[in-house]
Phi, psi and omega in degrees: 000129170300138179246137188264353187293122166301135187288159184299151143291134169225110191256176168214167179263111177209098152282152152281118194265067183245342165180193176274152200288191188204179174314317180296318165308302177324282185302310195297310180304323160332259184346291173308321164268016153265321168308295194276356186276322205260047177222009138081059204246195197249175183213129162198159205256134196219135186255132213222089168249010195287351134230157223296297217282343188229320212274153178216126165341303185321292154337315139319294180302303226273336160302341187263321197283327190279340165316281187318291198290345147301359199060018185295081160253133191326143162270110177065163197308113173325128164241157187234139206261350183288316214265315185280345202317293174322338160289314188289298185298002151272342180269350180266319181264017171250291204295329226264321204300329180301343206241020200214168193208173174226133212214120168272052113291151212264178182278326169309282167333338180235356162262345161282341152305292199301346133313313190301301205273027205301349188282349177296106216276035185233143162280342168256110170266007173103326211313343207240356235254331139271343176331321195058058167281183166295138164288014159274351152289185190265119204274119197265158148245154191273155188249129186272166180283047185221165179270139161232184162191155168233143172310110145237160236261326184274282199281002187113174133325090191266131176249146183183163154211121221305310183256052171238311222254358193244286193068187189315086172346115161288134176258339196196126178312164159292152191265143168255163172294137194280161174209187203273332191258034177238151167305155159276354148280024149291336194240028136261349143104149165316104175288149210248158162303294184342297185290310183287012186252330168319279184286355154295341173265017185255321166300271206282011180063034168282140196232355175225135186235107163238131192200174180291137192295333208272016180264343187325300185307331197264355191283257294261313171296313164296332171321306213290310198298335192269326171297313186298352200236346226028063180263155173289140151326171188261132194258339183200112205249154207200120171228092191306146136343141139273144172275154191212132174271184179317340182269008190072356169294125189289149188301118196172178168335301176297298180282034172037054159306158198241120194297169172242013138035285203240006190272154147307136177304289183336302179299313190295270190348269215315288191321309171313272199329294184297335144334270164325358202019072166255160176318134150290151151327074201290168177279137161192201148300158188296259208333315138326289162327289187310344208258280182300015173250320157342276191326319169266357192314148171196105205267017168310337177245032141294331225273131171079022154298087199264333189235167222191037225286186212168119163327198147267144196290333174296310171300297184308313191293341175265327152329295183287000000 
């Protein structure tokens, strides 16, 4: 008998363990786990460590305990992408390889052509695309030259084409020589997120992605890596406003966001949610909170919402 049944929705969480979360991280995780809570789906949690030069344990812990004590809690086992290295790098030299190069160039290097060249309508101009170097240089996979587009709940119709507005992707660092203070999957060279954020969501059989509008640019090229892969599509993509301070700046790492850490779970909740111009709320416990925000989710007055301006994290709590 055919079976007609839609598969659950399954969304995720997947910070980078680059500092502690901070507001912005905050609102995303929110979101995402009302969007899918309230579809009555799984929420899991992905830990995005593969590189080894910014990511820290530490950080992993300490992103998992503010998760728990907000009362985010996961569906099933954290996966750390650190733990997968290998998977990625057999599907990049078996499947990936007919459609990927190795390609030496330097950032010097491409800014000097591309002085030379000012007429180039690529962001990637191609220069490795036939050489046939080794594959132990830094790994391009190709993009194609056509418009494509996807439907998202926010933003719309998104339209792009991957190689004007992308060009060939590095998928993967140039390979080093192992020495005793490198890993030993160090000399297989750094898998870039772009690939590995693909096949984790095709492995665990996530179909709904809610993430930050500035990731918006990068779905398209992942569409292509996931047809190249034979992967099922993403069925429902949520691309959130970024917050922005006074300087117009996005909230994050760089710009010294201020963790939240040391704030009470009620107050983060309640503030996110309003963030978000979602309904209030009572103050109660994070879970009970969570349980009426689910409930109420209602992401309309989002949709074509790109920005988010935003206090001090200190300031917002004492308004809200």
């Amino acid at each position: 008998m055919l079976n007609l049944s839609t598969p659950p929705v399954i969304g995720r969480f997947a910070p980078s363990p680059t500092g502690a979360l901070h507001l912005g991280s905050l609102v995303t995780a929110i979101a995402s786990y009302c969007i899918a809570k309230q579809a009555q789906g799984k929420w899991l949690v992905r830990i995005e460590d593969t590189d080894t030069e910014r990511c820290h344990p530490t950080f992993s812990d300490l992103i998992l305990a503010d998760l728990d004590r907000l009362g985010l809690h996961w569906d099933g086992n954290v996966r750390y992408q650190s733990q997968h290295l290998n998977t990625y790098h057999a599907l990049l030299d078996e499947q990936l390889k007919a459609v990927s190069y190795g390609c030496d160039c330097s950032r010097k290097s491409l800014q000097t052509y591309q002085l030379a060249h000012r007429n180039t309508q690529y962001p990637y101009p191609r220069i490795c695309v036939h050489k046939r170097l080794s594959r132990d240089h830094a790994i391009r996979l190709v993009m194609p030259d056509n418009s494509m587009l996807f439907f998202d709940q926010l933003q719309g119709v998104i339209s792009g084409n991957p190689q004007r507005e992308q060009g060939d992707i590095v998928v993967r660092r140039r390979r080093i020589k192992p020495s005793f203070s490198k890993a030993q999957t160090a000399n297989k060279g750094m898998i870039n997120y772009m690939l590995a954020v693909v096949i984790d969501d095709a492995q665990q059989s996530v179909n709904q992605i809610v993430r930050g509008l500035d990731i918006l640019p990068l779905t398209i090229p992942q569409m292509v890596i996931a047809d190249y892969l034979n992967f099922q599509p993403i069925k429902q993509y949520y691309h959130l406003p970024i917050l922005v301070n006074a300087q117009g700046q996005k909230l994050s790492k760089q710009t010294l966001a201020e963790p939240i850490q040391s704030y009470p779970a009620p107050q983060l909740i309640k503030t996110a949610l309003q963030l978000l111009q979602q309904p209030p709320i009572d103050m109660d416990k994070p879970t009970t909170m969570l349980e009426q925000a689910v409930c109420q989710w209602d992401h309309t007055p989002l949709q074509g919402k790109q920005r988010i301006e935003v206090d001090s994290l200190q300031n917002l709590l004492a308004t809200h």
